[in-house]
Each structure stands twice: as C-alpha cells, then as structure tokens.
N, C-alpha and C positions, 0 to 999 in steps of 0.2 A: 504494500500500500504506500502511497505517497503522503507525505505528514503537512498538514494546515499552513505551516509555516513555508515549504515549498510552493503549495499552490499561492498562497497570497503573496509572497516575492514577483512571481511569476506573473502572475496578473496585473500586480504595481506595476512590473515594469512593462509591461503588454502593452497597457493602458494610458500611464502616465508619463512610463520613460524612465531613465537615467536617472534619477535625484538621489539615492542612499536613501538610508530608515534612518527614522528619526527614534520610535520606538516601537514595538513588536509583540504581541503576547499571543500564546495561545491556552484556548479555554476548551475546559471537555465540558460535552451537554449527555447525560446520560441517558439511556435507552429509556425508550416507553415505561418498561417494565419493572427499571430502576425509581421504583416510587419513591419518593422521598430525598433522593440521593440530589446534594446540591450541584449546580453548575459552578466548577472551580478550576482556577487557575492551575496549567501543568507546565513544568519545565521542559525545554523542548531537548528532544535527542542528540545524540554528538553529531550524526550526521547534520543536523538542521543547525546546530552551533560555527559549526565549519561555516556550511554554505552563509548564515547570518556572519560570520566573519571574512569570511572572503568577501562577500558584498560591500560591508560598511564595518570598520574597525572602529567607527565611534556610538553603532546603533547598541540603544538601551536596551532589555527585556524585563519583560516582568513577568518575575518566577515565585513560586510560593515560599512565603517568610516564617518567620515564628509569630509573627504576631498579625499575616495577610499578605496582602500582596507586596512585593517591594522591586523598587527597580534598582537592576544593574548594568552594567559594561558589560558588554559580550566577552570582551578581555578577559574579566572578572570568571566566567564559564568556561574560557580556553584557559587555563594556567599553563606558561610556558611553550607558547603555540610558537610552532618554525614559521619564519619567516626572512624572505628572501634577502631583506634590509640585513638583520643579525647576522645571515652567513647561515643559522643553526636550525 
C-alpha cells in the first residue's frame, strides 16, 4: 500500500508545484467497526520520513507527544541522516 503522506506530497506537487512543506501530519480514521476508537494522530514510517526529507529538510511534522500532538523537524525523525553536503 502506498502511505497518506506519499499521496499528498504527490498531489501538492501535481497540483501546486515546487514550493517545499511547510508542515505535514498524518491522521488514522478508524474503521466503521472500530466504535469508539478516536481519530488520532500517527507518526509517519521511515520510508515516508526519507521521502518528507528528501523533499524539504526544513518541513515540520506533527507526530504524537506525551501530552498531544507536537510539532517537529523532520531532522528531529532522521537522527544522523547521510547527506551528500557531510560527505557521510
């Protein structure tokens, strides 16, 4: 399956073009079935971290806190990410 955070990069840029994220969340909605269950905020997978890094090295996310939602640096989700600048 392809994950919320690729299709809506995808579409941004389909749509709008070129400009970077500014900042990016994704939310799970639970199945019919899942009564009660709330709509909340998920951290998005490495694969989706990457691609939000490769895109925009200054885009925010907002990923589940201790105390709610809280935004960070994608930086912040890559710790120690190669890049081509460092050499490593």
């Amino acid at each position: 399956a392809v994950c919320a955070e690729a299709v809506a990069l995808g579409q941004a840029i389909t749509v709008a073009g070129e400009f970077g994220i500014d900042t990016i969340v994704a939310v799970r909605h639970p199945r019919p079935e899942e009564k009660g269950r709330p709509i909340a905020v998920v951290s998005p997978c490495g694969a989706c971290r990457e691609l939000i890094w490769d895109y925009d090295r200054n885009a925010r996310v907002i990923v589940p806190g201790a105390d709610g939602p809280e935004s960070v640096g994608i930086g912040e989700l890559i710790p120690n990410k190669y890049s081509r600048e460092r050499g490593a």
